[in-house]
Backbone bond lengths (Angstrom), bond angles and torsions (degrees), N, CA, C in turn:
res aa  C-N    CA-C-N  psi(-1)  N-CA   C-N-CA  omega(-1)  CA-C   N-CA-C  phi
1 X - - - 1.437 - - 1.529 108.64 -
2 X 1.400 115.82 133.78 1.404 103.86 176.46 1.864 102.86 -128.16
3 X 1.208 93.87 166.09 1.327 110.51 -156.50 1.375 110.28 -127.28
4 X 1.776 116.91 146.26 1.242 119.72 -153.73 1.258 109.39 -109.38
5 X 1.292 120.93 122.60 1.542 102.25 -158.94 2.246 93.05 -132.31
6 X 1.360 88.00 178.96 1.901 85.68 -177.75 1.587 101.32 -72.02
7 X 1.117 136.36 -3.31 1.479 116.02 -174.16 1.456 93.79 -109.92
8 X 1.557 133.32 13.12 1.276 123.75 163.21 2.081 114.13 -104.83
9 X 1.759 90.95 4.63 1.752 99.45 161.64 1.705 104.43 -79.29
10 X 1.140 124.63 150.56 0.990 143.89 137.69 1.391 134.33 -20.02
11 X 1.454 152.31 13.96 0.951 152.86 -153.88 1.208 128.89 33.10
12 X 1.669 124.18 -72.18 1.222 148.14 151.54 1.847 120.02 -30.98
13 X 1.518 82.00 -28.14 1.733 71.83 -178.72 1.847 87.19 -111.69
14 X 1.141 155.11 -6.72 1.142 133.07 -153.50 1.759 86.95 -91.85
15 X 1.422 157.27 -4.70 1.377 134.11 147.52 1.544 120.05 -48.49
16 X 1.937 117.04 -47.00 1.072 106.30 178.72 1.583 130.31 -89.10
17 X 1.778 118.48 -1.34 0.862 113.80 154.43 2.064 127.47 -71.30
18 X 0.907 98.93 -41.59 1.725 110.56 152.60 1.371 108.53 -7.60
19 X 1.735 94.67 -83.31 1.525 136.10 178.87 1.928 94.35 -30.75
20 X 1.086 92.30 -88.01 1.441 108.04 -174.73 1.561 124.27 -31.37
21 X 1.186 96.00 -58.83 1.751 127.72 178.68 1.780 95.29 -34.06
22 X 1.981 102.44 -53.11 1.496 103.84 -153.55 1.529 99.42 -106.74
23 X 1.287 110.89 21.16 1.602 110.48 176.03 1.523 89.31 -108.61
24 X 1.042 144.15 -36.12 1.331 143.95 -159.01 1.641 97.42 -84.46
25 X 1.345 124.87 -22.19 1.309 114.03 -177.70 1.614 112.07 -108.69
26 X 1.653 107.96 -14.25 1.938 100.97 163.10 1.401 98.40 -103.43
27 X 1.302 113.80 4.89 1.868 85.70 158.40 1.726 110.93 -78.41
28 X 1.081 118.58 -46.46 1.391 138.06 -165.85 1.418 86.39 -55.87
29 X 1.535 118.98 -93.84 1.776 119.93 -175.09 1.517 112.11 -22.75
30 X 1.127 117.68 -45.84 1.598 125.06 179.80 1.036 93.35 -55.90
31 X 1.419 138.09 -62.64 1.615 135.75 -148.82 1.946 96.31 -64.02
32 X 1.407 87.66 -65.92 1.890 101.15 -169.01 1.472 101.29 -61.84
33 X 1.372 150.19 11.90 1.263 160.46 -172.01 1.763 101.22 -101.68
34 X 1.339 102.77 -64.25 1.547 122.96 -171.51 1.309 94.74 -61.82
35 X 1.556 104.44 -69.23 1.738 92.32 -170.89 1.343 127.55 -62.65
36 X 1.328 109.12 -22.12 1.795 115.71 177.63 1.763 98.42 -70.55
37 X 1.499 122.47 -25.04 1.268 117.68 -172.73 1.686 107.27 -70.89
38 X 1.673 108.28 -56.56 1.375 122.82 176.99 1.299 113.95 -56.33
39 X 1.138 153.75 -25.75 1.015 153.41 -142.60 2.053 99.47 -110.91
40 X 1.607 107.37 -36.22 1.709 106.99 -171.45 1.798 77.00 -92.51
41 X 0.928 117.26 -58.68 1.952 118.38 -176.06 1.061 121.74 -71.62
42 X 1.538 113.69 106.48 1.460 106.24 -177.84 1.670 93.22 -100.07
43 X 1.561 122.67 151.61 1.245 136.16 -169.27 1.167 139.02 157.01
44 X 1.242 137.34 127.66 1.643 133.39 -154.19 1.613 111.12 -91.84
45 X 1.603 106.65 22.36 1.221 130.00 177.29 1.817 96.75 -94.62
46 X 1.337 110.24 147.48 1.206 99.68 172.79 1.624 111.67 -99.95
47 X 1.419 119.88 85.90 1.410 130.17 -167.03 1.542 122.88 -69.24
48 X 2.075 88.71 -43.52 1.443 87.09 170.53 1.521 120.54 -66.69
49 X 1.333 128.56 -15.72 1.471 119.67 -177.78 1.816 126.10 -83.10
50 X 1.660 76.18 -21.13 1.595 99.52 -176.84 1.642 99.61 -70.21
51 X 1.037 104.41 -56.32 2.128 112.77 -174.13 1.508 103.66 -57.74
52 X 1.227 127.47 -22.00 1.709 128.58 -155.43 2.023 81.65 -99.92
53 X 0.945 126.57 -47.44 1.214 138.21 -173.74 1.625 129.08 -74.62
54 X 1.540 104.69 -17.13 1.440 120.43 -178.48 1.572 99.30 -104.73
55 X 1.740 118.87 -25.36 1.295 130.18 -178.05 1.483 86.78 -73.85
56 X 0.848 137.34 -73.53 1.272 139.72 -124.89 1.555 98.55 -94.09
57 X 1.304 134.36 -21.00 1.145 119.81 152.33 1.284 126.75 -76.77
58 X 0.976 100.66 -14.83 1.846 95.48 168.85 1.766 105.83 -97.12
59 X 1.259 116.88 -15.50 1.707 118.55 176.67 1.431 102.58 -77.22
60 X 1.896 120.54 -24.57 1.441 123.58 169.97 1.362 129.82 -70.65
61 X 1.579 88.69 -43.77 1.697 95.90 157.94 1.695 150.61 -33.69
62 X 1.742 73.87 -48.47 1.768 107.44 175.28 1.438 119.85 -54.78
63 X 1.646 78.77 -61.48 1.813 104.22 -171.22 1.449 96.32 -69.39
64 X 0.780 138.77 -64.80 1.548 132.52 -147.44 1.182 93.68 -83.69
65 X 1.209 145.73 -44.62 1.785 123.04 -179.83 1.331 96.72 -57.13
66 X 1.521 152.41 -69.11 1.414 164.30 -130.54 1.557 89.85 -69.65
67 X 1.717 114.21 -71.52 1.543 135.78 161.81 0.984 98.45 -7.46
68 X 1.386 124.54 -76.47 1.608 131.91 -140.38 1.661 100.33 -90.76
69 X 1.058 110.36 -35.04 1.921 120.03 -166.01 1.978 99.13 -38.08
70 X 0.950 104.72 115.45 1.393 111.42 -178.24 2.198 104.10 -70.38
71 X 1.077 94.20 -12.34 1.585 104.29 166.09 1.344 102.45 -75.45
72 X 0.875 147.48 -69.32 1.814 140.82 -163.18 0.977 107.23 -71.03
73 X 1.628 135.71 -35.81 1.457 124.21 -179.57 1.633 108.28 61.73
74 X 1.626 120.77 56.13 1.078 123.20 -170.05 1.437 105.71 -84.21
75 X 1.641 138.25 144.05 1.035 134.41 -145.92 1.398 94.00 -87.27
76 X 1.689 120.38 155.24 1.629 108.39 -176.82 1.527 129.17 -77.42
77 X 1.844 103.81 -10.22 1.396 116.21 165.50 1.510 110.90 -52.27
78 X 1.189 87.82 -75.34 2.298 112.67 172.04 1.390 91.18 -17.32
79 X 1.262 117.31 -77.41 1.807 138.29 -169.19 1.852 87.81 -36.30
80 X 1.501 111.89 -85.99 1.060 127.76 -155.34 2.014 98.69 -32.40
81 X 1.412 98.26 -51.32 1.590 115.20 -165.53 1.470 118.50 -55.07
82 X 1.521 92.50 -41.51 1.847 101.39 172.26 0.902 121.47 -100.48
83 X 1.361 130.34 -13.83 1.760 131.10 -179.17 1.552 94.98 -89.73
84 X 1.519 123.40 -98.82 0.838 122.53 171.10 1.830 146.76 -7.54
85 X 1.769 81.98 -86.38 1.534 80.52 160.40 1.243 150.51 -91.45
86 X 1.579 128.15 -36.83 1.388 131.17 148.41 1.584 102.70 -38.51
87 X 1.631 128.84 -88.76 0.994 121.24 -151.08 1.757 109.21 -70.99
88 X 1.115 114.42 -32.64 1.498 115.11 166.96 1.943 109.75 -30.88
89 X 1.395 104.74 -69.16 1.515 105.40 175.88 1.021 109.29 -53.52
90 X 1.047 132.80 -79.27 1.576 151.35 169.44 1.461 110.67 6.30
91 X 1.075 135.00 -72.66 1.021 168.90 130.89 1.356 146.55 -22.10
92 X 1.549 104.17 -24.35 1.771 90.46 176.08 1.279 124.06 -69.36
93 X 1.415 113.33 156.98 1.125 120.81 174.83 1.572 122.51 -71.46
94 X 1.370 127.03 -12.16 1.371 134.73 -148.47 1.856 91.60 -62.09
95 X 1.572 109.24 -56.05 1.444 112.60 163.34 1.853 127.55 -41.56
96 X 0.964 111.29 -26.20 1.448 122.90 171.84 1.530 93.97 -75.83
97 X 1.417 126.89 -62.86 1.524 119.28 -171.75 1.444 124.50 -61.14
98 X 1.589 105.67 -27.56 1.742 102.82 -174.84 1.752 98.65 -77.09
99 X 1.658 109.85 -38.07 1.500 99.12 -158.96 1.798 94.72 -70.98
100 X 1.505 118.80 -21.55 1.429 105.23 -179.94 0.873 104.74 -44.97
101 X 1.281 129.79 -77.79 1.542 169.99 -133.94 1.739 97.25 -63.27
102 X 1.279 108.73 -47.93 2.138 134.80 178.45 1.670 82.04 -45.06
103 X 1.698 104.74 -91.61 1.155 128.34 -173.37 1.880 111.25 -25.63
104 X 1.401 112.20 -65.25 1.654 107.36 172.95 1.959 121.56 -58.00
105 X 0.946 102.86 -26.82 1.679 106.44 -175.22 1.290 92.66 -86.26
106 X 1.185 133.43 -21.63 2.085 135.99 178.09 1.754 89.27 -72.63
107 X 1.206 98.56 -49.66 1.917 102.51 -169.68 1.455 107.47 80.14
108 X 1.500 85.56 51.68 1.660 103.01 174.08 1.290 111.22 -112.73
109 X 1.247 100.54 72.13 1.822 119.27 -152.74 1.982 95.79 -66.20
110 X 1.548 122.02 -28.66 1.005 112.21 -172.57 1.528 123.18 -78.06
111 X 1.722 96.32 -31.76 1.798 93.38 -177.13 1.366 96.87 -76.02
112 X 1.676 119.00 -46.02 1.347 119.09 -172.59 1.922 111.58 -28.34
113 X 1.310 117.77 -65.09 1.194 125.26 -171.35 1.620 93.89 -48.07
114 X 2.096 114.47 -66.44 1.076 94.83 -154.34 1.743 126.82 -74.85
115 X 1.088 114.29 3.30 1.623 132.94 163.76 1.457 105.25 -68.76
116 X 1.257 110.90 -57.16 1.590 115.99 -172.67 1.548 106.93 -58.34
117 X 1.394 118.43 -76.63 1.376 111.40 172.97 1.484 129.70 -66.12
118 X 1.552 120.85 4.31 1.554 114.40 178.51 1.860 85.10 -101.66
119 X 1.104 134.60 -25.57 1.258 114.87 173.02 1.503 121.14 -69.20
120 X 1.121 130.41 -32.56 1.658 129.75 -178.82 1.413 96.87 -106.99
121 X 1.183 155.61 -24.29 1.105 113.23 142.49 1.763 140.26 -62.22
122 X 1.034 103.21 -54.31 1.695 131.77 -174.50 1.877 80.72 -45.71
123 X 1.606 112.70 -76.21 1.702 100.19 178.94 1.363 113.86 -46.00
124 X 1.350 133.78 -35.10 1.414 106.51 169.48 1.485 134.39 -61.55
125 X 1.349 106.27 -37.81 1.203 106.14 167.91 1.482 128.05 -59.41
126 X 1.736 105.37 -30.27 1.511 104.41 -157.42 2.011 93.14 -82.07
127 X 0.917 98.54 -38.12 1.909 116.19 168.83 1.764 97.53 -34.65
128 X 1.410 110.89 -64.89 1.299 110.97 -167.27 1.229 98.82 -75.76
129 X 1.170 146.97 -49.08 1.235 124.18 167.34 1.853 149.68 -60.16
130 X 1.093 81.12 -9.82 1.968 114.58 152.09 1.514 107.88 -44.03
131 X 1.464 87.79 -77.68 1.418 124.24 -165.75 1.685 96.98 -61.20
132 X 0.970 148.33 -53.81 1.260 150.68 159.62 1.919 121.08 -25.57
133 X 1.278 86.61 -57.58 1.692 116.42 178.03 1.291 101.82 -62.86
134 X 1.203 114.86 -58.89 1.913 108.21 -175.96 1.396 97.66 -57.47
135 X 1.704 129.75 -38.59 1.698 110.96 -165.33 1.486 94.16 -87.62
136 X 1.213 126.21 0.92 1.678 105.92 163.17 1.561 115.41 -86.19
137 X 1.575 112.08 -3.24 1.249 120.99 -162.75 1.833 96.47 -91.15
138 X 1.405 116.14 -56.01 1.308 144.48 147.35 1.246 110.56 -18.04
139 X 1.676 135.68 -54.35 1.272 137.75 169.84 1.744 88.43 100.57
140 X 1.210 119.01 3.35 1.558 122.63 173.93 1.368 121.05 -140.07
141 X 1.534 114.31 178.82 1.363 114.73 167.50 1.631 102.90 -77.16
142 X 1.588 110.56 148.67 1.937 101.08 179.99 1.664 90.80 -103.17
143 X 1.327 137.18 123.39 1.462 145.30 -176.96 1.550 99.02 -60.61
144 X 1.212 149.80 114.54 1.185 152.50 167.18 1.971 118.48 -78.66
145 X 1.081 100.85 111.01 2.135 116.83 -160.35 1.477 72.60 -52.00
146 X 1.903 103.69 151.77 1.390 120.41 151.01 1.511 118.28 -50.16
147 X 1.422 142.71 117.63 1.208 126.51 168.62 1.852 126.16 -43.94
C-alpha cells in the first residue's frame, strides 16, 4: 500500500493546494455559522453575516499575528492555509456589501447604519483583540512591521 504524503505534491502546486485545502473549510464554517446564526435569530438584520464577520476578524487577528510572529517560524504553506484560504473565505466582506446594499434599497435606513457601522467598527475591535490574545499567548507584546 502506498501512501500520499506532501513530498509526493509537486512543489509548485503545494501553495495552491494549501490555498484550496483552507478555502474549502472557511467556506463551509461560514456557511454552517450563518445558518446556525439564522436559524436561533430570527431578524431582518443580517445577523448571520454580521457574527461570521466579527468572528473572523478577531479569528484574523489571531492567526495572522501568531502566522507572522517571527518567533514560531510558521511554515508558509500553514500561513498560506490559514490566512489566505480558510480565513480568506471565511471572511469576505463581499456578503457584508450586498446585504448593506439589501438593507439601503429596503430604506431601512436604521439597521442599514447599524450593520454598516457595527461591522467596521465591532471588526476593528474584535481584530485588535485577536491581536492582543496571540501576545498574551506569546507571553509578550508581538511588534507589528510598518505597513
Amino acid at each position: 500500500m502506498t501512501t500520499v504524503g506532501v513530498s509526493m505534491v509537486p512543489t509548485a502546486l503545494r501553495p495552491v493546494l494549501a490555498i484550496a485545502l483552507g478555502a474549502v473549510a472557511g467556506a463551509v464554517s461560514r456557511y454552517y455559522l450563518e445558518m446556525g446564526v439564522s436559524h436561533i435569530v430570527v431578524t431582518t438584520l443580517p445577523l448571520g453575516t454580521l457574527v461570521v464577520n466579527l468572528t473572523g476578524c478577531g479569528a484574523m487577528g489571531l492567526a495572522a499575528t501568531l502566522c507572522l510572529a517571527p518567533q514560531l517560524q510558521v511554515h508558509p504553506e500553514i500561513r498560506l492555509l490559514l490566512l489566505t484560504g480558510f480565513m480568506g473565505a471565511y471572511t469576505t466582506f463581499s456578503s457584508y456589501e450586498l446585504d448593506s446594499e439589501r438593507l439601503g434599497a429596503a430604506q431601512r435606513w436604521g439597521l442599514f447604519f447599524l450593520y454598516w457601522a457595527g461591522s467596521g467598527i465591532l471588526g476593528w475591535l474584535c481584530l485588535e483583540l485577536g491581536s492582543r490574545l496571540a501576545g498574551r499567548f506569546m507571553g509578550s507584546t508581538i511588534d507589528h512591521p510598518e505597513p
